[in-house]
C-alpha positions as CSV (number, residue, x, y, z in Angstrom):
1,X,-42.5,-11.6,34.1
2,X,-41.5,-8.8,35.9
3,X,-39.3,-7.8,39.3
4,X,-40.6,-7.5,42.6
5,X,-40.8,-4.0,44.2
6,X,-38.9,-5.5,47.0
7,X,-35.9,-5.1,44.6
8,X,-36.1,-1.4,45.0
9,X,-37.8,-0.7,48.3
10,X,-37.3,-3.5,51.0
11,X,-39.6,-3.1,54.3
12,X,-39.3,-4.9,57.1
13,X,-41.1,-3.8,60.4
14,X,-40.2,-5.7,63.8
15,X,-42.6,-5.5,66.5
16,X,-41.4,-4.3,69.6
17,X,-41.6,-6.7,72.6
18,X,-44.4,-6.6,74.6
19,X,-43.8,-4.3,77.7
20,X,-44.1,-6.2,81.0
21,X,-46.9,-5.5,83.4
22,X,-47.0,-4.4,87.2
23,X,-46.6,-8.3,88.6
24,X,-47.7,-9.5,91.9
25,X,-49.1,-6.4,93.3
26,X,-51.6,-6.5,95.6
27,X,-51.3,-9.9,96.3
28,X,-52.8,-11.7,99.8
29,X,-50.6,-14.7,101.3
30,X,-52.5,-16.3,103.7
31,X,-50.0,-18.5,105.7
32,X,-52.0,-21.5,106.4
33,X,-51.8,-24.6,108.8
34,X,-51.5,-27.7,106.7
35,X,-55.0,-27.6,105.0
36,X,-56.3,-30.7,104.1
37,X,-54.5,-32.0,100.5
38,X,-51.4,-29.4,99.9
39,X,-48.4,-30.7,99.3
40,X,-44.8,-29.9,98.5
41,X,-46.0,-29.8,94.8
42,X,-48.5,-27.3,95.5
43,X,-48.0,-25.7,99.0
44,X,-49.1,-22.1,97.1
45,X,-52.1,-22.0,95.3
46,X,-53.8,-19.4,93.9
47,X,-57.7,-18.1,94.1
48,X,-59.8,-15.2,91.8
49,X,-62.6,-15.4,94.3
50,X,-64.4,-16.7,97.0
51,X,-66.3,-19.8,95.4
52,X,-62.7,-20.7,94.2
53,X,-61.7,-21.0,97.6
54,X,-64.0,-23.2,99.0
55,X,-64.2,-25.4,96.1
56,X,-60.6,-25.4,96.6
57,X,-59.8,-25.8,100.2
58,X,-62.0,-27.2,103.3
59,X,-60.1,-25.7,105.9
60,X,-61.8,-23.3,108.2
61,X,-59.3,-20.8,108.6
62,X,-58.5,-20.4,104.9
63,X,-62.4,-19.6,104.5
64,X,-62.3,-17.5,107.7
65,X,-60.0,-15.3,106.2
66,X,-61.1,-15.4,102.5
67,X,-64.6,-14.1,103.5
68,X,-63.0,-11.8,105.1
69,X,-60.8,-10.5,102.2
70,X,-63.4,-10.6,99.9
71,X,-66.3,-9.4,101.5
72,X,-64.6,-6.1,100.7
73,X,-65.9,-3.9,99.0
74,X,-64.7,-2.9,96.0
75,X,-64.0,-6.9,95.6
76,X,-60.1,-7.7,95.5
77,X,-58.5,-9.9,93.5
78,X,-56.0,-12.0,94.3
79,X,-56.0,-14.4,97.2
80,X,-52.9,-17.0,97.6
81,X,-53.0,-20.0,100.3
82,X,-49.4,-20.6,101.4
83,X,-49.3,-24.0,103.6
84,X,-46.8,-24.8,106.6
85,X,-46.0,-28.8,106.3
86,X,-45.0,-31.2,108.8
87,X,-42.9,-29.3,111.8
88,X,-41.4,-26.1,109.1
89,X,-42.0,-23.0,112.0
90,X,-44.4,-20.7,110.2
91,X,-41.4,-18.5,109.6
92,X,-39.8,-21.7,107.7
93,X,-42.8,-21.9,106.0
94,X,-43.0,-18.5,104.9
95,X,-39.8,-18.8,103.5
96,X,-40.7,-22.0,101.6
97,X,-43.6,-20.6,100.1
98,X,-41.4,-17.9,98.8
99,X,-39.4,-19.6,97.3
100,X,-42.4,-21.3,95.2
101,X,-43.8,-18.5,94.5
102,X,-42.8,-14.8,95.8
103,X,-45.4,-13.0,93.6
104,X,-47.4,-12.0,97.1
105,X,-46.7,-8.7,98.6
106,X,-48.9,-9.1,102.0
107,X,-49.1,-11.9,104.3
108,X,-51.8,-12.6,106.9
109,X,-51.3,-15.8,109.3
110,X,-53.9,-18.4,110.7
111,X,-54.7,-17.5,114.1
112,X,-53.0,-20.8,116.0
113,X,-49.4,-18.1,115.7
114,X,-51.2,-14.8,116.8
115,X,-49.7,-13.1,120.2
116,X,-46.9,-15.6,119.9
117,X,-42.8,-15.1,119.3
118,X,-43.6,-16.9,115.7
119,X,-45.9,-13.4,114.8
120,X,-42.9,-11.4,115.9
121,X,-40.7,-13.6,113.3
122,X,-42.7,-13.4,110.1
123,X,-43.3,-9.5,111.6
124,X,-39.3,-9.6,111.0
125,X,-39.0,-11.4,108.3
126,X,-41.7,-9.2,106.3
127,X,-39.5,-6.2,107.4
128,X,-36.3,-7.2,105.7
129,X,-38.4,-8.5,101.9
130,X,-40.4,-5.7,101.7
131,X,-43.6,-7.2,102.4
132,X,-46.7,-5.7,104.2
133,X,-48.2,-8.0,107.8
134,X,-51.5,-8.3,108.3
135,X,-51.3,-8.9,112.0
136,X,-53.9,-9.5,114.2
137,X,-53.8,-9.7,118.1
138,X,-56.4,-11.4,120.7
139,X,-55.1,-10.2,123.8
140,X,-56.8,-7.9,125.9
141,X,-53.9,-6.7,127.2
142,X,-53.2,-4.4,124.8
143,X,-56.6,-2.0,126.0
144,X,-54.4,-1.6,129.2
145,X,-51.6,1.5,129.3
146,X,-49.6,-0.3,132.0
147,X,-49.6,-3.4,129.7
148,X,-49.8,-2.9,126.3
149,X,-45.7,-2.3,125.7
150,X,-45.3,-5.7,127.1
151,X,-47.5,-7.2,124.4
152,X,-46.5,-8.8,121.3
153,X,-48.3,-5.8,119.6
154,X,-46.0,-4.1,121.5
155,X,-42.6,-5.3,121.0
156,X,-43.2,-5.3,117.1
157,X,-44.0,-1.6,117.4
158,X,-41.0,-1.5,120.0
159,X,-39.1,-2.8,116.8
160,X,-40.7,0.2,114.1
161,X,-41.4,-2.6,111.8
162,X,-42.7,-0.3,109.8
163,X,-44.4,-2.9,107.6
164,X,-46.7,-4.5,109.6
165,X,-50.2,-3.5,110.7
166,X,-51.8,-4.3,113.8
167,X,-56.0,-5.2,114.4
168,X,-56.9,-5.8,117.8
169,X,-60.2,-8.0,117.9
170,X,-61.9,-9.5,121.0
171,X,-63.6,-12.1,118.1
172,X,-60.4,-15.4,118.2
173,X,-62.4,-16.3,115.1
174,X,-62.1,-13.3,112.7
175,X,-59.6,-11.8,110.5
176,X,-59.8,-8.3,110.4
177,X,-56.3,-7.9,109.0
178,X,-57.5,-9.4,106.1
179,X,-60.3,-7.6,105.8
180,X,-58.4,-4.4,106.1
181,X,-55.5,-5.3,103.1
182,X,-58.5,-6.2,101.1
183,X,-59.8,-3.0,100.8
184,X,-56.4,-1.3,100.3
185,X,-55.9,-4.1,97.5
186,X,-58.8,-2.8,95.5
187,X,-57.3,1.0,94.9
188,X,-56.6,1.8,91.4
189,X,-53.5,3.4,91.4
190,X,-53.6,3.7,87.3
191,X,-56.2,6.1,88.4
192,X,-57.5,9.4,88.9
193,X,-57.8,10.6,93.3
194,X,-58.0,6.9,93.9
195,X,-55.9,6.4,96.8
196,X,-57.7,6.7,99.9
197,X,-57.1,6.5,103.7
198,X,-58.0,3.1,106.1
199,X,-59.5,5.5,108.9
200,X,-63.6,5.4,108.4
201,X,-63.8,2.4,106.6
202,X,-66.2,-0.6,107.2
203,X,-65.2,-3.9,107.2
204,X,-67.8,-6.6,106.4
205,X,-68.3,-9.6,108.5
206,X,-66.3,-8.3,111.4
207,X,-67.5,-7.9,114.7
208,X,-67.0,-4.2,116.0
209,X,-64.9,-4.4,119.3
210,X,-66.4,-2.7,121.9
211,X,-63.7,0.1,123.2
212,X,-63.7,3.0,125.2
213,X,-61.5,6.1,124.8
214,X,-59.1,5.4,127.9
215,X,-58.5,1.7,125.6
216,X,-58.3,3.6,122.6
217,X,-55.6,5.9,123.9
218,X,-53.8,2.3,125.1
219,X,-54.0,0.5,121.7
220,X,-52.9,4.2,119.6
221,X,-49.1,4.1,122.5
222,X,-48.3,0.8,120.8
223,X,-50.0,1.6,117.1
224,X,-52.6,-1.2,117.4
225,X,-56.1,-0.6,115.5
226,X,-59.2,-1.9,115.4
227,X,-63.2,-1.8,114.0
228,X,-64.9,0.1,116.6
229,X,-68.0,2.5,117.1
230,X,-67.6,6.0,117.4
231,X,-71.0,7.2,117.9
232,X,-73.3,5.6,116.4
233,X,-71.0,4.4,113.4
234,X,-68.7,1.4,113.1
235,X,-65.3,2.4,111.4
236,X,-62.0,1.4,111.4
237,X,-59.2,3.6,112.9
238,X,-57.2,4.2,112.0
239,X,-54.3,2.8,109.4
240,X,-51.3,2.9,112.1
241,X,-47.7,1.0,111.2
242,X,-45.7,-0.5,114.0
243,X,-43.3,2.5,114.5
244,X,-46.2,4.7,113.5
245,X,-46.2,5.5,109.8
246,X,-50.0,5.0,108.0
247,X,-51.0,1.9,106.0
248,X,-51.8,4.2,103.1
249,X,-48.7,5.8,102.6
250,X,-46.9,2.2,103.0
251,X,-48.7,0.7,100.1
252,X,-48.5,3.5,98.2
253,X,-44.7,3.9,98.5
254,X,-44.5,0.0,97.8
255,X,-46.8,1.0,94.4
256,X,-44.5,3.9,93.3
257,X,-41.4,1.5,93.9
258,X,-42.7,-1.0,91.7
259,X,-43.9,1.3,88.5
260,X,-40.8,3.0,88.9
261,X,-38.6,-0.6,88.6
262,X,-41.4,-1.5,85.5
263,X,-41.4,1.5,83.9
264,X,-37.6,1.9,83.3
265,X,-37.4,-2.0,82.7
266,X,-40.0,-1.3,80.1
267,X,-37.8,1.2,78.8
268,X,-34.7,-0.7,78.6
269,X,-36.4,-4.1,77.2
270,X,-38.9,-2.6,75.1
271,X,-36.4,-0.3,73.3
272,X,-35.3,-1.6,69.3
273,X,-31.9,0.4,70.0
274,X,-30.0,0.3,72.7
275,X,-30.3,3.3,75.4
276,X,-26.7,5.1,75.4
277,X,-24.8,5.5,78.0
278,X,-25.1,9.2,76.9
279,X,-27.1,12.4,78.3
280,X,-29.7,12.1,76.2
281,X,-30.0,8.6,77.1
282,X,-30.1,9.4,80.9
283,X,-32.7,11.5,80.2
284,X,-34.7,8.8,78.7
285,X,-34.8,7.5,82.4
286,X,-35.4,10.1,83.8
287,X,-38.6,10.6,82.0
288,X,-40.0,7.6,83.4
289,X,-39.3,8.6,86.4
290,X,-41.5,11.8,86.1
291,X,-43.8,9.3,84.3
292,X,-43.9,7.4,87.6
293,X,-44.2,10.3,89.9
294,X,-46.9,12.2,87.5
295,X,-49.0,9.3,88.0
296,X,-48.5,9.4,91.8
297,X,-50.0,13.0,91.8
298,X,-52.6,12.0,89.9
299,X,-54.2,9.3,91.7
300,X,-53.6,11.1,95.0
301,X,-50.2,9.7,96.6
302,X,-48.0,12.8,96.0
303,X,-49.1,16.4,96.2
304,X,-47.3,19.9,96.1
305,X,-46.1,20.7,100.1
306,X,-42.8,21.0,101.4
307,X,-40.3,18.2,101.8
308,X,-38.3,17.7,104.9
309,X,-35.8,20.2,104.5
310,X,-38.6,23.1,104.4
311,X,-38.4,23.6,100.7
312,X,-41.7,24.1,98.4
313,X,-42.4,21.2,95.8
314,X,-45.0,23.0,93.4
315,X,-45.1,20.0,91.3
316,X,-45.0,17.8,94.6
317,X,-41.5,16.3,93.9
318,X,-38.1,16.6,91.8
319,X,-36.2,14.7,90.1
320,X,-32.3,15.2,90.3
321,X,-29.7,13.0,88.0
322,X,-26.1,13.4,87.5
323,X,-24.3,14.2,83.9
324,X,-22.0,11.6,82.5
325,X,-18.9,13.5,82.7
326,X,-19.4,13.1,86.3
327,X,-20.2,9.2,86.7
328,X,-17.4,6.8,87.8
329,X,-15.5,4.8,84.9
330,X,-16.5,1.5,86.7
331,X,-20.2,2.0,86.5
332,X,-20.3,3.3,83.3
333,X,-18.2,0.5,82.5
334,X,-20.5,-1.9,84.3
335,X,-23.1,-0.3,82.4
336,X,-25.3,0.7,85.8
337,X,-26.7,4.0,86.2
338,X,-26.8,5.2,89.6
339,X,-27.1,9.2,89.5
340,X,-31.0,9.4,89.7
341,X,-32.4,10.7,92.8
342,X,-36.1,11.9,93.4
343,X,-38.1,13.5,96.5
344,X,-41.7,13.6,96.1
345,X,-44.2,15.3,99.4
346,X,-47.3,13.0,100.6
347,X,-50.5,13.5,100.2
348,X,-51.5,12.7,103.5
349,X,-54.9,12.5,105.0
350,X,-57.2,14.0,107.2
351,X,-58.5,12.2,110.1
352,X,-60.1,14.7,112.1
353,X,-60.0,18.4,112.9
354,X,-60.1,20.8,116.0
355,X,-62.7,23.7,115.0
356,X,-62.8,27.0,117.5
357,X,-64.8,29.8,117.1
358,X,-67.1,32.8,119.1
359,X,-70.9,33.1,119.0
360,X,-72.4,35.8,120.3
């Protein structure tokens, strides 16, 4: 007989939880019109890639759109089919499928709501939750100066909803809006210079509109794109917002929001101990912050430049928090930390250039 060591030296190791990853990112809602089947019980449904689809659903605008997304290439991921049932406007219905599941963070809509007040609504509603709209407009109208403002194109840019995208396509058929949030689905921004820009890129199986340069000039006053020919080459130009911000930077920001929220959740949940209310426990969050913004430098979303007020960000942002001796009693009581602020310079892109010179 003898004593167990454990008499004299106890260990015990815990395992930390299991830090929670970046969730419904990059995620396509295509907001369908009661396809064949879907129900209350499964008005959301979920799809990996295109054979899942159409094994999946036989409606025709759900494939329309799928092809689209995942002709892409690189291939995207993640494809959700949220239906409208019985007489729910699609707005209702977006709400609905929300509520079932709210893990999308882009919405495209079948083309019976284009150019109508209902494409203005889920433009609003995207707005106010934070999500990005694929919108996609038929009418001609917006080629013409005099017209375009009156457009529903129009009065969504009229509005700066900053968060939805406009494709003008003379094709009724196609859905070049998913096309173009597939590709931006596919960047890696765990990545090294992997964010990119929407101007020059291609986008498989839709028809190139045919546009001239006095129509171009229309659809840029209202921030409508589209898949045209320059030259000889088809591209898409360029990435405009409604309001006129850059699809790019939007996703991006919506990226760096998100890794932010995860990486300090990850700190507070992963964490044995708790984080003290403390300095040195601010600084904790702080760092992943930086962690955050780092990343965004390294895959191409932040860069050194000046920030709005003129000043030079070598490392391409700062990070600014405020000392506990100089937070309120009630949040520190309430146990919420509110003293972090950050400013971080985009990247931007180029999209063309002006080039002078003298031969003689």
């Amino acid at each position: 007989m003898s004593v167990p060591y454990n008499n004299i030296v106890n260990v015990s190791i815990g395992i930390a939880p299991t830090p929670v990853a970046l969730p419904g990112f990059g995620n396509l809602l295509f907001l369908a019109s009661l396809p064949t089947g879907v129900t209350e019980a499964n008005r959301v449904t979920t799809f990996g890639n295109l054979t899942e689809v159409t094994s999946g659903h036989s409606d025709t605008e759900v494939i329309a759109a799928a092809t689209a997304y995942f002709a892409q290439v690189p291939t995207p991921i993640v494809f959700m089919v949220g239906a409208v049932l019985g007489t729910e406007t699609p707005l209702e219905g977006l709400i609905e499928c929300g509520l079932f599941d709210g893990s999308f963070n882009e919405v495209v809509t079948d083309k019976v709501w284009r150019d109508s007040a209902d494409a203005i609504a889920v433009s609003d509603f995207c707005q106010g939750s934070g999500r990005i709209f694929g919108n996609t407009t038929n009418d001609a109208s917006v080629l013409d100066t005099a017209a375009a403002a009156g457009t529903i194109a129009g009065q969504i840019d009229a509005k700066s909803n900053g968060l939805t995208v406009t494709s003008y396509s003379s094709v009724v058929a196609e859905y070049p809006s998913a096309s173009v949030l597939g590709r931006i689905n596919t960047v890696n921004y765990q990545g090294t210079n992997t964010t990119l820009t929407l101007m020059f890129k291609i986008l498989p199986t839709i028809t190139v509109s045919s546009i001239n340069s006095t129509q171009k000039a229309a659809l840029e006053s209202i921030n409508v794109n589209s898949f045209i020919k320059v030259g000889s080459t088809s591209l898409y130009s360029d990435g405009r917002m409604a309001g006129g911000g850059w699809l790019d930077t939007v996703h991006g920001v919506s990226w760096l929001e998100k890794q932010i929220q995860l990486n300090v959740f990850n700190l507070l949940y992963a964490s044995t101990t708790k984080i003290s209310y403390t300095d040195g426990g601010i600084a904790l969050v702080v760092q992943q912050v930086d962690l955050a913004l780092r990343q965004a430098v390294r895959n191409g979303l932040v860069a050194a430049g000046n920030d709005s007020e003129g000043n030079y960000l070598p490392a391409g942002y700062e990070i600014f928090s405020v000392p506990v001796t100089e937070v309120s009693a009630s949040d520190k009581g309430n146990r919420i930390y509110n003293g972090i602020t950050f400013k971080a310079v985009g990247a931007g892109a180029i999209h063309g250039s002006v080039i002078t010179g003298s031969f003689t």
